[in-house]
DRENDO-1510 file (C-alpha; in Angstrom, 1 decimal, always signed):
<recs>
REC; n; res; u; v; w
REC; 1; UNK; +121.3; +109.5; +113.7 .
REC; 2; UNK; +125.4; +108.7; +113.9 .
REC; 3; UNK; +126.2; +105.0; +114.3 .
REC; 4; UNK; +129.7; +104.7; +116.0 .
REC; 5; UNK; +131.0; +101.6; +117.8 .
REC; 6; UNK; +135.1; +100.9; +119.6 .
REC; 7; UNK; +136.9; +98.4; +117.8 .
REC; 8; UNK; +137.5; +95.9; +120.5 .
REC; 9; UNK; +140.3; +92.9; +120.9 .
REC; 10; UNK; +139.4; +89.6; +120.7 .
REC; 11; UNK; +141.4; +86.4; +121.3 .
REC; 12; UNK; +142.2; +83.4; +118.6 .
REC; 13; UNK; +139.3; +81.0; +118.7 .
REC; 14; UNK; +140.2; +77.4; +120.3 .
REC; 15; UNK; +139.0; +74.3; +118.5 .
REC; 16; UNK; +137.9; +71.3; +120.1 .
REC; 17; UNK; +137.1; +67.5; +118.6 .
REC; 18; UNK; +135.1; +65.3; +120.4 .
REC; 19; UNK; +134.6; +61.6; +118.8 .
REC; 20; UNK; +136.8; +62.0; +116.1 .
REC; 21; UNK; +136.6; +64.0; +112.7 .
REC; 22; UNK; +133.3; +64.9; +111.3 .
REC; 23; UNK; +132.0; +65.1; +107.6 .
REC; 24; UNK; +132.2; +69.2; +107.5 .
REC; 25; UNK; +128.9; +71.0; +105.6 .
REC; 26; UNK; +129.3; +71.7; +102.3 .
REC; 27; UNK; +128.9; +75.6; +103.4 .
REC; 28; UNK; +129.6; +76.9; +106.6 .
REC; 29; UNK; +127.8; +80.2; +107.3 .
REC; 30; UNK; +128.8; +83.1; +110.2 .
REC; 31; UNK; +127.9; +86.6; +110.8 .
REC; 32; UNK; +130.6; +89.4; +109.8 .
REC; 33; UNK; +132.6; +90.7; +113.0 .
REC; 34; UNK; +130.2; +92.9; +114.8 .
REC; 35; UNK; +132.6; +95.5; +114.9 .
REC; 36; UNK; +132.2; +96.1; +111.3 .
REC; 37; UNK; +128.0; +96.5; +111.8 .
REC; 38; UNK; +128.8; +98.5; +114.9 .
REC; 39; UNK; +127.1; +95.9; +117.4 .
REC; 40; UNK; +128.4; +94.7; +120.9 .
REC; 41; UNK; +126.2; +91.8; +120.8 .
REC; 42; UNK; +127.0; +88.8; +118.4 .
REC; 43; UNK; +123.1; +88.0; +118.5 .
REC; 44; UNK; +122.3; +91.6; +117.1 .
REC; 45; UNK; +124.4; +90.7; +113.8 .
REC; 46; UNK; +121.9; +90.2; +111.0 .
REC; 47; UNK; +124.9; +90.2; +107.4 .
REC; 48; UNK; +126.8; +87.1; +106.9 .
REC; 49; UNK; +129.0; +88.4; +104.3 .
REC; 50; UNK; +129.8; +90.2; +101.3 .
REC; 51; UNK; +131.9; +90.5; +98.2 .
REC; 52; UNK; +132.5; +93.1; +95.4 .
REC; 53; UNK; +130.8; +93.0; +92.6 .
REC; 54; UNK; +132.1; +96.0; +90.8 .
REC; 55; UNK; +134.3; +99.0; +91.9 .
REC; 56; UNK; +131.3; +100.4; +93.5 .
REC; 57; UNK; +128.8; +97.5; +93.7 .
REC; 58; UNK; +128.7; +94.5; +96.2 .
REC; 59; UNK; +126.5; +91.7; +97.4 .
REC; 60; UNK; +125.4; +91.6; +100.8 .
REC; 61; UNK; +124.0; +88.7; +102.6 .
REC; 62; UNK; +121.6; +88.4; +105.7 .
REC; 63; UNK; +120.2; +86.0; +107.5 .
REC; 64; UNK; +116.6; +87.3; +109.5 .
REC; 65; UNK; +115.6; +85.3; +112.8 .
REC; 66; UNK; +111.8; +83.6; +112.8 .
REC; 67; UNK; +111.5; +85.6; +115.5 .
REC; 68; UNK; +113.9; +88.8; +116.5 .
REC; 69; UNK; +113.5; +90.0; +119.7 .
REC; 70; UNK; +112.6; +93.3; +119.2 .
REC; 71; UNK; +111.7; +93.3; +115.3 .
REC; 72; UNK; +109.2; +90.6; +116.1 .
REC; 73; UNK; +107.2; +88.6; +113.6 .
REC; 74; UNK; +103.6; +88.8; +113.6 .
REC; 75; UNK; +100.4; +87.1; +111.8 .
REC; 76; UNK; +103.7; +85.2; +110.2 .
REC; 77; UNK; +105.3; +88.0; +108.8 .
REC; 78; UNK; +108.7; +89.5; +109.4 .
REC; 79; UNK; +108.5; +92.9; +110.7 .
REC; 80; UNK; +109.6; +95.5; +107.6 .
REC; 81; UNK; +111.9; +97.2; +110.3 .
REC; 82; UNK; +114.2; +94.4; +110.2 .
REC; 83; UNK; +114.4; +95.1; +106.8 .
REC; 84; UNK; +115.7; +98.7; +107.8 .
REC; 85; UNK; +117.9; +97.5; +110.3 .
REC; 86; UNK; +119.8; +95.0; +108.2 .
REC; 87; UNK; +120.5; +98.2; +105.4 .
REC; 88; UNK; +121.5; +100.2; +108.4 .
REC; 89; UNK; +124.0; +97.3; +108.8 .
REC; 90; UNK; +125.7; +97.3; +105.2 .
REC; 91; UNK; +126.6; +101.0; +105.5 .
REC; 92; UNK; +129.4; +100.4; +108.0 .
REC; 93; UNK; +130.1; +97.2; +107.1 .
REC; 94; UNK; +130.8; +98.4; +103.6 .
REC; 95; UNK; +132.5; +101.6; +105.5 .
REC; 96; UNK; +135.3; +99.8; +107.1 .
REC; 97; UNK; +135.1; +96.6; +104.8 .
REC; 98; UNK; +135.4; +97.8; +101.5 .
REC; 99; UNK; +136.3; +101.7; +101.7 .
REC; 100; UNK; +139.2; +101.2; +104.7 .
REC; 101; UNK; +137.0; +103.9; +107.2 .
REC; 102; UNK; +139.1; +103.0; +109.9 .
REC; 103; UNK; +137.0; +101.9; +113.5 .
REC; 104; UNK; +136.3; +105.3; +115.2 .
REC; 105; UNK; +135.2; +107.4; +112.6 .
REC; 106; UNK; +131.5; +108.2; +112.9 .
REC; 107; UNK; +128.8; +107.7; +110.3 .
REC; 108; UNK; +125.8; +110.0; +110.9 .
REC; 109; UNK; +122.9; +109.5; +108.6 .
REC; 110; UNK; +121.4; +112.3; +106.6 .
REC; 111; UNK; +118.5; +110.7; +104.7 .
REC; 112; UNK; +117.0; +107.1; +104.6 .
REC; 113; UNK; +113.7; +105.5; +102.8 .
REC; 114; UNK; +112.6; +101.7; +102.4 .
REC; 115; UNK; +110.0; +100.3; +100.2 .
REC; 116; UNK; +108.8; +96.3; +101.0 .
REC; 117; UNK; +106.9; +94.4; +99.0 .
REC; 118; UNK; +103.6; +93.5; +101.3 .
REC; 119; UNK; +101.3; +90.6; +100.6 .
REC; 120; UNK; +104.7; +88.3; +99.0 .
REC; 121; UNK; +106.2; +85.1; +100.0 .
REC; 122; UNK; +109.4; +87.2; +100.7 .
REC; 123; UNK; +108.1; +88.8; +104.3 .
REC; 124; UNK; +106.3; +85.4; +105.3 .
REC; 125; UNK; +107.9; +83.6; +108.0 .
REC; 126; UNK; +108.9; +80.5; +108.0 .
REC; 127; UNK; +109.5; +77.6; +109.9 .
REC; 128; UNK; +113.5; +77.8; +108.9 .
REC; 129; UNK; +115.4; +82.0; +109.5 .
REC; 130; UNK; +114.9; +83.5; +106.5 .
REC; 131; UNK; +118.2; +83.8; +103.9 .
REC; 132; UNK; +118.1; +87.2; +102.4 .
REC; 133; UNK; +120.8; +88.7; +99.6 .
REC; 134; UNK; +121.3; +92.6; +98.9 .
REC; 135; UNK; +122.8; +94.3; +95.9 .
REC; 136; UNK; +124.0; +97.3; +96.8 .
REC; 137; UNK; +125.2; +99.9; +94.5 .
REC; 138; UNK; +127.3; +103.2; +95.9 .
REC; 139; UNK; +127.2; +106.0; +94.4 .
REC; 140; UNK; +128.3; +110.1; +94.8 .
REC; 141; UNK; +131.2; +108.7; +96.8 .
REC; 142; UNK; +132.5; +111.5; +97.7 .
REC; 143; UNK; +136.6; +111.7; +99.2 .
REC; 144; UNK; +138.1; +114.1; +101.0 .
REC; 145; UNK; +142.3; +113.8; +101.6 .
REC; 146; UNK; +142.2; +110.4; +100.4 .
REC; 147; UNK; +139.6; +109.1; +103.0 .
REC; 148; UNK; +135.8; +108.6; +102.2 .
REC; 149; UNK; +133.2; +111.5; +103.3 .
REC; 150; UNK; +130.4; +110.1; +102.3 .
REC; 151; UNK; +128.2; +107.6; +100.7 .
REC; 152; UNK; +124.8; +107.2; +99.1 .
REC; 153; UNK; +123.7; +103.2; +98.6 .
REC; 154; UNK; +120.7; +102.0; +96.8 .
REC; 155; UNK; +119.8; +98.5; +97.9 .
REC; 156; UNK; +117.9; +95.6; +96.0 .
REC; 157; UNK; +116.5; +93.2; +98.3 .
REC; 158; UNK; +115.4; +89.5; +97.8 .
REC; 159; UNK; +114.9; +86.1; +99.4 .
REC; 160; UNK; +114.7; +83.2; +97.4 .
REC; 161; UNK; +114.4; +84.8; +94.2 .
REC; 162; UNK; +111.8; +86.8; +95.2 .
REC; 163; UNK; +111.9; +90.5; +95.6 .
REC; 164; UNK; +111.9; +91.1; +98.7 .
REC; 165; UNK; +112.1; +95.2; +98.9 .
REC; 166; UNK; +114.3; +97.9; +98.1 .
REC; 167; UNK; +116.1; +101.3; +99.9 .
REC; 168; UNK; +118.2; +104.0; +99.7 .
REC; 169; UNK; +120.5; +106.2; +102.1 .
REC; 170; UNK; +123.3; +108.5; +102.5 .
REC; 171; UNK; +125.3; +109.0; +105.2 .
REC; 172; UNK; +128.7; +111.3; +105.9 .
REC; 173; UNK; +131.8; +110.3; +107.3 .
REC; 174; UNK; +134.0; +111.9; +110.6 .
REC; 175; UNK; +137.0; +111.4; +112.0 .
REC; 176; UNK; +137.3; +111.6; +115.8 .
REC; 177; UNK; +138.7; +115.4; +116.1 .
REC; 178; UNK; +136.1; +116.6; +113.8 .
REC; 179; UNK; +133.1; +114.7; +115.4 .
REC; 180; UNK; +134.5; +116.3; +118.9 .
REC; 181; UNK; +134.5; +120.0; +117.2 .
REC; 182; UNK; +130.9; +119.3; +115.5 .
REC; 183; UNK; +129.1; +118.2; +118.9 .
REC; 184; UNK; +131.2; +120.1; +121.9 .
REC; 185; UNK; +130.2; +118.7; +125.2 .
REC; 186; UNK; +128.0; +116.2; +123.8 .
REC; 187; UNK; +130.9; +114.2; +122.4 .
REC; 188; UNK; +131.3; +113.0; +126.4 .
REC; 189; UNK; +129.3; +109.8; +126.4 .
REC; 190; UNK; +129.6; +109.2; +130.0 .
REC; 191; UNK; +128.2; +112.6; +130.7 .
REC; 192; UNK; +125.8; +112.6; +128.1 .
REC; 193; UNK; +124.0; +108.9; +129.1 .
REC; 194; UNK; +124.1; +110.6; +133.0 .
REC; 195; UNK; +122.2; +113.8; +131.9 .
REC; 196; UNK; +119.5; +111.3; +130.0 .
REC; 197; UNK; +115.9; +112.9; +131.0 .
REC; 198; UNK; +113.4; +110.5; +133.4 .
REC; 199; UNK; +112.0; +108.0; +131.0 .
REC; 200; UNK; +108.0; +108.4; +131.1 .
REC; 201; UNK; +105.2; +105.7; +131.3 .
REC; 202; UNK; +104.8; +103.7; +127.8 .
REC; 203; UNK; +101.6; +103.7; +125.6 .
REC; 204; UNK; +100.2; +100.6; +126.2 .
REC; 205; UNK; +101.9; +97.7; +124.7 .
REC; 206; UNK; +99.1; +96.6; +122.0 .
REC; 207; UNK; +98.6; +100.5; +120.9 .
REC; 208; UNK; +102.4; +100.7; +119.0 .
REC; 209; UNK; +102.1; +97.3; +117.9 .
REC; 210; UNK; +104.6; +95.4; +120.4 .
REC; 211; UNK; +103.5; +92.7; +122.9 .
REC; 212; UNK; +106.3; +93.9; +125.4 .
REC; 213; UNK; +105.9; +97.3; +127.6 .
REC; 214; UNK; +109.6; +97.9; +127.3 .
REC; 215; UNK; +109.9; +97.9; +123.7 .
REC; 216; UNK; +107.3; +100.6; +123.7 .
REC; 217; UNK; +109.0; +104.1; +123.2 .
REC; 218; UNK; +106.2; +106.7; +123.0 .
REC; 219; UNK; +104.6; +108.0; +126.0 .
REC; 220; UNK; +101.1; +109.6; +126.3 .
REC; 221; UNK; +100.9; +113.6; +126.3 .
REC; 222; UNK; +97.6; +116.1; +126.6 .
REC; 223; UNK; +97.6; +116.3; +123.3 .
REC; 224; UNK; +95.9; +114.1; +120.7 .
REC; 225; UNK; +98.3; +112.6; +118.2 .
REC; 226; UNK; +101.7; +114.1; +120.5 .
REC; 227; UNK; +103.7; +111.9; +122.9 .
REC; 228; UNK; +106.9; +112.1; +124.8 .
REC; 229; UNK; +110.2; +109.6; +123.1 .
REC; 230; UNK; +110.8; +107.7; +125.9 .
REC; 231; UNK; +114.9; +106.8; +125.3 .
REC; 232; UNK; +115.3; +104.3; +127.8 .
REC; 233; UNK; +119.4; +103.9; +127.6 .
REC; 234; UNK; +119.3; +100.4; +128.8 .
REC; 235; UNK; +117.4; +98.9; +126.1 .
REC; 236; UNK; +119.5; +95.7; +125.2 .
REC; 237; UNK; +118.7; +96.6; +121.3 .
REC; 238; UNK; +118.0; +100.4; +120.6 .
REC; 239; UNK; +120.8; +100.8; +123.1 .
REC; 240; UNK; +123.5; +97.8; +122.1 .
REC; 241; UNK; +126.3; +100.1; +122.9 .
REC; 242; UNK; +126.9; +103.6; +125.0 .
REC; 243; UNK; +126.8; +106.4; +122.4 .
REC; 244; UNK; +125.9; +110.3; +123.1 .
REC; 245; UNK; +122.9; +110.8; +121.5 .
REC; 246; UNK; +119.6; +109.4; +120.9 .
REC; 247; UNK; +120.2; +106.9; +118.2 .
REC; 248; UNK; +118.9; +106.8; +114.6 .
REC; 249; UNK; +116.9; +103.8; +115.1 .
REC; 250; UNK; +115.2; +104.8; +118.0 .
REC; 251; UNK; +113.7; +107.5; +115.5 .
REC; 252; UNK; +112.6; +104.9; +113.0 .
REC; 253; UNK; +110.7; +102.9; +115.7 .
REC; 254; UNK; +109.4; +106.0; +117.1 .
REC; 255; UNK; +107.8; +106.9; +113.4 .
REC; 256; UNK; +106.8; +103.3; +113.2 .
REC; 257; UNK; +104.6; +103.6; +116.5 .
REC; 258; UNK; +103.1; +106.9; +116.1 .
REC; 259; UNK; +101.7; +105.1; +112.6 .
REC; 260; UNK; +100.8; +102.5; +114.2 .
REC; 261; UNK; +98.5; +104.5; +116.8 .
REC; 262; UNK; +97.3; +106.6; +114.2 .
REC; 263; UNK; +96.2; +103.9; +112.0 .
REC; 264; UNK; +94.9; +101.5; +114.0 .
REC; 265; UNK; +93.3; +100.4; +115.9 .
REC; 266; UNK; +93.3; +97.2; +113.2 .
REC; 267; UNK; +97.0; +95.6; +113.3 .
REC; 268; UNK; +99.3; +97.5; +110.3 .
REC; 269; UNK; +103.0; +97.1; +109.3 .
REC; 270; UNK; +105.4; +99.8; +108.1 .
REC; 271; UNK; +105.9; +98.4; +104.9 .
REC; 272; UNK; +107.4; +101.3; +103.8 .
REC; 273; UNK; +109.1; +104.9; +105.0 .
REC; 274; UNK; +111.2; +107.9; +103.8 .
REC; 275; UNK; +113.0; +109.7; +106.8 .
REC; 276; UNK; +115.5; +112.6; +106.7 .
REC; 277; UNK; +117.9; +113.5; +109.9 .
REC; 278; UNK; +118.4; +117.2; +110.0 .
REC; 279; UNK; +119.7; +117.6; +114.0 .
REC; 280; UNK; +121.6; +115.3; +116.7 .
REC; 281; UNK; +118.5; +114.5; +119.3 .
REC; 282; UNK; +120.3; +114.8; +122.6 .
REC; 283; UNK; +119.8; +112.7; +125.5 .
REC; 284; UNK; +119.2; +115.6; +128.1 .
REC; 285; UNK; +116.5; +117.6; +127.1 .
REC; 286; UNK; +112.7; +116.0; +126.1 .
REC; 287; UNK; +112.1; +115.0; +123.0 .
REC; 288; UNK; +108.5; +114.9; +121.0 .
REC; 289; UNK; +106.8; +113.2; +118.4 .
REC; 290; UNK; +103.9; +114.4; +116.4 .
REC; 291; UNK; +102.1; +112.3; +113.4 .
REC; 292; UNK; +99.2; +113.3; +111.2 .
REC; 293; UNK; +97.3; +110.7; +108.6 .
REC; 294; UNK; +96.4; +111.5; +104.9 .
REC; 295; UNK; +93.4; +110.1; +104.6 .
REC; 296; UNK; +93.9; +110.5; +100.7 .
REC; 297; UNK; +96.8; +108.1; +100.5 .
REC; 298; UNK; +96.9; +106.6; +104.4 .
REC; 299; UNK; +100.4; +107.7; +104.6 .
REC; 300; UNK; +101.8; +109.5; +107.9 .
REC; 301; UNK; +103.8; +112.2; +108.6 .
REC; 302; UNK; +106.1; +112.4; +111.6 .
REC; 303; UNK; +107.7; +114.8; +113.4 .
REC; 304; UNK; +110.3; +115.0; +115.7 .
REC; 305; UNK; +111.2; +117.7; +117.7 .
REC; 306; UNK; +113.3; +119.4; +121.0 .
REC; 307; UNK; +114.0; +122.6; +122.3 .
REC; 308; UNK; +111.8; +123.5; +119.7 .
REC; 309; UNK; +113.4; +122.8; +116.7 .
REC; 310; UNK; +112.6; +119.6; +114.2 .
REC; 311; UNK; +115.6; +117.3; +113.8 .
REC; 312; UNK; +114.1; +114.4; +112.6 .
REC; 313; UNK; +111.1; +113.8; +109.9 .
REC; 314; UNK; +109.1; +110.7; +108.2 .
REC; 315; UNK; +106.8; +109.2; +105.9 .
REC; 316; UNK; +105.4; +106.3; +106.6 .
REC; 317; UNK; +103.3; +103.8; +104.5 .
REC; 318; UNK; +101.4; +101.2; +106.1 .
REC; 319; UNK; +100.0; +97.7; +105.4 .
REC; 320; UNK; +96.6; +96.3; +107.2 .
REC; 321; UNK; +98.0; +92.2; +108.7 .
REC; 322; UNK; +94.8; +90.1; +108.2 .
REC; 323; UNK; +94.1; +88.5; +111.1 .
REC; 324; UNK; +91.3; +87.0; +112.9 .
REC; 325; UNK; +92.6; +87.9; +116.2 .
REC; 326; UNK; +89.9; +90.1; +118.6 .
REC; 327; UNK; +91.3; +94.1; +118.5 .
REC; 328; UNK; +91.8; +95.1; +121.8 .
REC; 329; UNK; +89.8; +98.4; +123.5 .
REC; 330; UNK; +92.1; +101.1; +124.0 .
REC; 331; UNK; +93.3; +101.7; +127.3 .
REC; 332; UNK; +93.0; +104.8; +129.6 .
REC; 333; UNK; +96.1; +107.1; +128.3 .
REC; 334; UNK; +98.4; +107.6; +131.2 .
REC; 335; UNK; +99.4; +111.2; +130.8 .
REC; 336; UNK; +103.1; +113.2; +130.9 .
REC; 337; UNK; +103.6; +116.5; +130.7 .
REC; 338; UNK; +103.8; +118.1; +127.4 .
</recs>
């Protein structure tokens, strides 16, 4: 839901020749500071750069991995979700690059929705990381004593020409004192990763759509179409950095895997989803996702709720992969306590 990360220090870089002066590339292309997309890990940095287009307009670029390690290609296409994750990257880059935020304040979202274009060149992957550019346009920018409050951005997407997708978001803007006053004792990091509830046994890998156990984060309940987030805090990805909640895109995934289970058990892509954050999902107390299929328009709804209250909800559209690979039977549900 909130994306926060320290501003750290960082020494000058050193420079080294070995055999004499070389030819330099006629472009030389690096990530933007992770600070500014709210990543400790450089390999987590999807944008290499930006520029301003207009007072409110900008263009983003990206750079997508063949494979990513947790946003992994399959069938040779690029998982949408790293589509979602490189928007969730422009909003604090833009933040702190282009509307002086200054590192510290917290960006929690309030709604988010993504549309890709399935069945085009643009989500194939490729022998060669995938270049993608954004055009982002902000709009009700909204100030409060001279600083920015919040933020809506509508995103164009393409690679090569080709349109790649599209999105749109809005988050809102805290300083430090006020995020301490709006979440109490949960602003404590320390004390809110130590209270974090046992994780429970995964789904089966295959069932969510993952090949690895530990990027699974649903767990099986007594109840058909109901399982248990499993927020497993030392997840190099959903958990790049301490924070005092259960993050935004641990949500996303979690809608992206209840579709998957209730579509399958053929292999499907989120190609698309429209999600809106209405609580803080808190690290000590279980936490439960529910999903139910239209048939009419395959589309799912999710649900996420603790303590009895929903914080988090989703629509989510799905794509069929073709693939010739053998489906595999489901395995016996390990259950947790619901």
């Amino acid at each position: 839901m909130e994306f926060e990360y320290a501003q750290h220090q960082s020494g000058a870089a050193s420079r080294f020749t070995f055999g004499g002066p070389a030819e330099p590339p006629a472009t030389v292309t690096t990530t933007v500071p992770r600070e500014y997309v709210h990543k400790a890990a450089l390999a987590e940095v999807l944008l290499t750069g930006w520029h301003r287009t207009d007072d409110d307009a900008f263009t983003v670029t990206a750079q997508w991995p063949r494979s990513h390690s947790f946003y992994r290609s399959r069938h040779g296409v690029h998982d949408p979700m790293l589509f979602a994750e490189t928007v969730r990257q422009v909003f604090p880059l833009l933040s702190h690059a282009a509307y002086t935020v200054p590192f510290g304040h917290h960006l929690i979202w309030e709604h988010f929705s993504y549309r890709t274009e399935p069945g085009t060149e643009a989500l194939r992957a490729g022998l060669l990381p995938a270049e993608v550019t954004l055009y982002v346009d902000c709009h009700d920018v909204l100030h409060r004593r001279g600083s920015l409050a919040a933020l809506s951005l509508h995103v164009e997407a393409r690679r090569d020409g080709v349109r790649l997708g599209s999105a749109e978001t809005r988050f809102t803007v805290h300083a430090p004192a006020v995020y301490r006053r709006l979440r109490g004792a949960y602003a404590d990091k320390e004390a809110a990763l130590a209270a974090t509830v046992p994780v429970p046994l995964p789904l089966p890998a295959h069932r969510v759509g993952h090949k690895l156990r530990e990027n699974v984060v649903l767990a099986a309940t007594r109840v058909a179409n109901r399982w248990q987030l499993r927020v497993d805090t030392s997840h190099p990805v959903l958990f790049d950095h301490p924070v005092d909640h259960v993050p935004g895109a641990l949500l996303l995934e979690a809608a992206r895997q209840a579709a998957h289970v209730v579509s399958g058990p053929l292999p499907t892509v989120a190609t698309a989803m429209e999600t809106r954050f209405t609580r803080f999902a808190e690290l000590d107390a279980p936490t439960w996702v529910e999903a139910e299929q239209d048939l009419r328009t395959g589309e799912v709804a999710v649900t996420i709720h603790q303590n009895g209250q929903v914080l988090f909800t989703a629509r989510v559209g799905t794509t069929r992969l073709m693939t010739d690979e053998p489906v595999v039977a489901a395995a016996r549900p390990v259950y947790a306590h619901s």
